[in-house]
N, C-alpha and C positions, 0 to 999 in steps of 0.2 A: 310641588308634586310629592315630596317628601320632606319629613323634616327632618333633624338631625339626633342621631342616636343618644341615648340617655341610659345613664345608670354605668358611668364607668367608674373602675376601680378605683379612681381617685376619687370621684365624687363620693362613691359611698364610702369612702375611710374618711372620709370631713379635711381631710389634705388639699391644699391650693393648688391646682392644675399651673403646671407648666405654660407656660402663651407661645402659643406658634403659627406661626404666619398661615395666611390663608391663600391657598393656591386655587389656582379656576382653571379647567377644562370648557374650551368653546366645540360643542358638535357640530358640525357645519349641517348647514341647515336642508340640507339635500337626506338627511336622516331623520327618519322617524323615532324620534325621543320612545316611544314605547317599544319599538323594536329591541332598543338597547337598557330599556329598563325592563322590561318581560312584565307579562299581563298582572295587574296590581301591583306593580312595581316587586316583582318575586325575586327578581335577577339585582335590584337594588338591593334586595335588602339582605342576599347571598353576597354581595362585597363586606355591607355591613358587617356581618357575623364572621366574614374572615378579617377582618383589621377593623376589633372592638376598640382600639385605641383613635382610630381616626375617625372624625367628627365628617359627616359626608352630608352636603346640603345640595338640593337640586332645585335650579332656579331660571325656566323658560328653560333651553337649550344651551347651560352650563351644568358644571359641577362644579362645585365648592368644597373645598380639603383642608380641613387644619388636622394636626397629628403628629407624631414621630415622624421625621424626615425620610428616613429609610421604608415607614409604610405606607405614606403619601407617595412615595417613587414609585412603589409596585401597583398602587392601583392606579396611576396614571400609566404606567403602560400596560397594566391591566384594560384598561378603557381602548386604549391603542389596537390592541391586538383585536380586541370584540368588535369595533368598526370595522378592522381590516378582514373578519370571520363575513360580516354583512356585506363589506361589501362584494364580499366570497361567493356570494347568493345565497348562504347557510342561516337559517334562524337560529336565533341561540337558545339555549336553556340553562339551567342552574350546574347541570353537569359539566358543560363547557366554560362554563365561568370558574366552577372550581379546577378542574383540570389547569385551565389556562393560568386562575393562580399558585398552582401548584409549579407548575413548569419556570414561572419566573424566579419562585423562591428558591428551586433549584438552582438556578445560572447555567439554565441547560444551554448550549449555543445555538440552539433549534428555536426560532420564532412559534410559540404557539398557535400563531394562527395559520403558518403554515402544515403543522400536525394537523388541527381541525379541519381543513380544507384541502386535503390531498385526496382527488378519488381515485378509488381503483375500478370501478362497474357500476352501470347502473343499470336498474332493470324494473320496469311498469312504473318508473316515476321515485324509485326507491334509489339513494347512490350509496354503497358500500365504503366507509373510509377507515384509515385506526382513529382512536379516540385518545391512544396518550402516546405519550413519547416515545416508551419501548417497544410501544406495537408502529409505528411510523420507522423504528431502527430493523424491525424484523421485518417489515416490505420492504427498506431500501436492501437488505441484505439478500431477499429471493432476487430480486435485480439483479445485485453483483456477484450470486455465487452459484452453481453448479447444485450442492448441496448444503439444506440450510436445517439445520433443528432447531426446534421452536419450541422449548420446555417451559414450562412453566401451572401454575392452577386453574382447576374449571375456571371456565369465565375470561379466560382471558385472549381470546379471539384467537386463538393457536392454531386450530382448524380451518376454521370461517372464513381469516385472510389471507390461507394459504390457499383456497377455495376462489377465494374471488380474485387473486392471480392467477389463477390456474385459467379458467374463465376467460379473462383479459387478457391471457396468453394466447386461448385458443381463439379468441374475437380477432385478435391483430394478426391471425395465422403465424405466429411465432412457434407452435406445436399444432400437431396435426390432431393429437386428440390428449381426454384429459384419463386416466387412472386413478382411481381411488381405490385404498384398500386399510383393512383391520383386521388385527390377529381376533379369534372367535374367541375370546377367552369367555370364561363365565364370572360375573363380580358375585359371587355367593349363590348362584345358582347349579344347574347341570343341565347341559345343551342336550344331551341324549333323551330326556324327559320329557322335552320341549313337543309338541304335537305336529306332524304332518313328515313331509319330506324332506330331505335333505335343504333345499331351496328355501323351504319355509323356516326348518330352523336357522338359517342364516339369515336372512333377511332382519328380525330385528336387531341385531347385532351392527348391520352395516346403515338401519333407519336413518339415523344422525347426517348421517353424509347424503342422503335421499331429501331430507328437509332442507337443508341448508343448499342444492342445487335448487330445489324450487324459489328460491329468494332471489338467487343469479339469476337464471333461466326460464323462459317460459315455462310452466307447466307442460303445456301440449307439445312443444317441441324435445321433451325429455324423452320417451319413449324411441319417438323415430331418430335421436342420437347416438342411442345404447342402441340401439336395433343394428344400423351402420359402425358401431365400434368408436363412434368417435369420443363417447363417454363410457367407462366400464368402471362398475360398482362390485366389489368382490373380496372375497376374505382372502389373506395373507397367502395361503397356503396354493392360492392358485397363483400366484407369481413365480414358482418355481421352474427352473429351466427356460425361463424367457429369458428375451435380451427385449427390453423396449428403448427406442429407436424413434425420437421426434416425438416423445411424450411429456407431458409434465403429468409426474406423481407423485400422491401426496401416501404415506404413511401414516397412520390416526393410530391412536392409544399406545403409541409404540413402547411406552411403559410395561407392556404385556407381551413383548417379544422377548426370545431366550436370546443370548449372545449370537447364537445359532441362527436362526430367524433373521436377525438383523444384520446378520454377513449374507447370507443370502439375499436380501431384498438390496442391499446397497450395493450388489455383484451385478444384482439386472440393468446396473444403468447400462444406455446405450447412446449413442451418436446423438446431437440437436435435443436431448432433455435434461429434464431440469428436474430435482429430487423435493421434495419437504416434507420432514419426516418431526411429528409431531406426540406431547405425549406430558404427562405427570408424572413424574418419581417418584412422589406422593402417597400413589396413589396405584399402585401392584396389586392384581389379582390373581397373578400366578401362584401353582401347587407351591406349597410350602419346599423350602431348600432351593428350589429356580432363581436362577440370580436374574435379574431384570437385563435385555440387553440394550434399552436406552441409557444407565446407569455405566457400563463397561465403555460405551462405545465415547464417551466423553474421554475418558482417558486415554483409546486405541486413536484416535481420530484429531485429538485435541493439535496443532499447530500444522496440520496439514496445508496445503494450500486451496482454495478453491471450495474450502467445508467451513460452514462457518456455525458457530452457536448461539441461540438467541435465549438468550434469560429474562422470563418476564415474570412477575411478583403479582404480588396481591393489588400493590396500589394500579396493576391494567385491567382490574377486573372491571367489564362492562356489563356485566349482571346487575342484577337489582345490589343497590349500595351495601344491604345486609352480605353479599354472598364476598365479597372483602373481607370484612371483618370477621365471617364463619371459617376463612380460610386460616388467618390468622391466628381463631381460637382454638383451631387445630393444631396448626402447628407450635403456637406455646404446650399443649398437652400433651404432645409429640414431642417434646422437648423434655418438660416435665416427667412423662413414664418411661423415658429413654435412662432415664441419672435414677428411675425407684431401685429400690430393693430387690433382687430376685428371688427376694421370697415371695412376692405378690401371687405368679407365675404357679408357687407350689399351692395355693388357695385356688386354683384353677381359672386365673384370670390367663385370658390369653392374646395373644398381640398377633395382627394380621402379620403373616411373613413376607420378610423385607428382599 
């Protein structure tokens, strides 16, 4: 079904390859060889290119391994883990195979395939799960805490899996309804400009959290929820002087709250809910001199009990594979014009305030 990779570093330096023993994986035959090879063998040939060193033949309903000892071992429980994904009911793809080798070469003590295969909702045939490690560490942690922040870059399911707990909360009547809210900030815009009523200018601002309940929830059932209050979609500012009481709420861009703001909204908790307050540090759109109050509240909050912090990176981004590496390329140049000269500055180059 495939043959064995060609053009390694040894061969093309005209150097004698090392001899190493040749290992076999047997699939049991209850498994469809394409299943776990992906259509043209795509998912084979995604092991390939992460362990160029090991030589991978497939033969009926085995595999065959010669290689470095240590990278022979990860793609045989690389192989382990992707049967145990199938037999999950989960199809696999190339992103699940890299992830999954990702996780082993960490020595994470989290079974890969139990990440892949954890759901939190499903809705018209779709199931919502995390996709790596630290998005699986930040739903075990809405579980176990009270209040959970979930910092980290676009893309990296901050929102979304705080959203489909929320959901799952309220399907298992764990809370009686779900709260959603966003400080209105402007990202280089001005809301006052913005055309219509008060309603209308806010609405795009809270859109985000509008799409991503239709992925949980019926469509048609969305209306008649908010109409009953058991879902409420609404900008920051109207949380003031509540106390909510058997709700799960989520807090979105919280990067754009003033210290202020964000003592307020973590004052509303109430009896039977549960908090998730979400956001990029990144990524500040507040007036210049505003200090962020996601930024503060790490240090005011930090060893509390029952608040816990979730840090996720670049490598959980589930965006298109490019929106990783643009996050990155940010932050190296983020890096880089942080150590410039401040002369740059007086040439009229100017830096978003921090």
């Amino acid at each position: 079904m495939a043959g064995p990779m060609s053009d390694h570093p040894s061969q093309a330096s005209g150097l004698p390859q090392p001899v190493h023993p040749m290992h076999t994986v047997e699939i049991p035959s209850s498994v469809a060889m394409v299943s776990l090879l992906g259509p043209r063998d795509e998912l084979l040939r995604t092991l390939e290119r992460q362990f160029p060193a090991v030589e991978i033949l497939v033969r009926g309903n085995e595999f065959r391994m010669s290689g470095p000892s240590a990278d022979v071992a990860i793609v045989e429980r690389t192989i382990d883990e992707l049967l145990a994904v199938i037999a999950g009911g989960q199809p696999l793809n190339r992103d699940a195979v890299e992830r999954s080798i990702a996780m082993l070469r960490a020595q994470t003590t989290e079974r890969p395939a139990d990440v892949l295969t954890m759901n939190i909702v499903s809705n018209r045939g779709r199931t919502i799960r995390p996709k790596t490690l630290n998005q699986k560490r930040y739903v075990d942690a809405i579980d176990a805490h009270t209040i959970v922040f979930g910092i980290g870059p676009a893309g990296t399911g901050k929102t979304y899996l705080a959203m489909a707990k929320a959901v799952a909360a309220l399907q298992a009547k764990q809370v009686n309804r779900i709260i959603l809210t966003r400080p209105a900030v402007e990202a280089g815009e001005r809301l006052g400009f913005l055309p219509g009523t008060l309603t209308d200018k806010i609405d795009p601002y809270l859109r985000p959290l509008y799409d991503a309940l239709h992925d949980m929830i019926d469509p048609e059932s969305i209306p008649r929820l908010m109409a009953a209050g058991t879902i409420e979609v609404a900008p920051l500012a109207f949380m003031r002087g509540r106390s909510l009481n058997d709700a799960f709420v989520i807090l979105d861009e919280a990067q754009n709250t003033s210290p202020e703001q964000m003592k307020m909204f973590l004052t509303r908790l109430g009896f039977g809910s549960k908090m998730v307050v979400t956001g990029d540090v990144t990524q500040v759109d507040l007036p210049g001199g505003t200090q962020s109050g996601l930024r503060v509240v790490q240090e005011i909050l930090q060893g509390i009990e029952d608040v816990h912090f979730s840090q996720l990176t670049s490598q959980d981004v589930v965006r298109h594979r490019l929106v990783g590496e643009i996050v990155d390329a940010y932050g190296r140049w983020d890096t880089k014009t942080a150590h410039a000269p401040t002369t740059r500055k007086a040439a009229g180059e100017r830096r978003r305030p921090q």
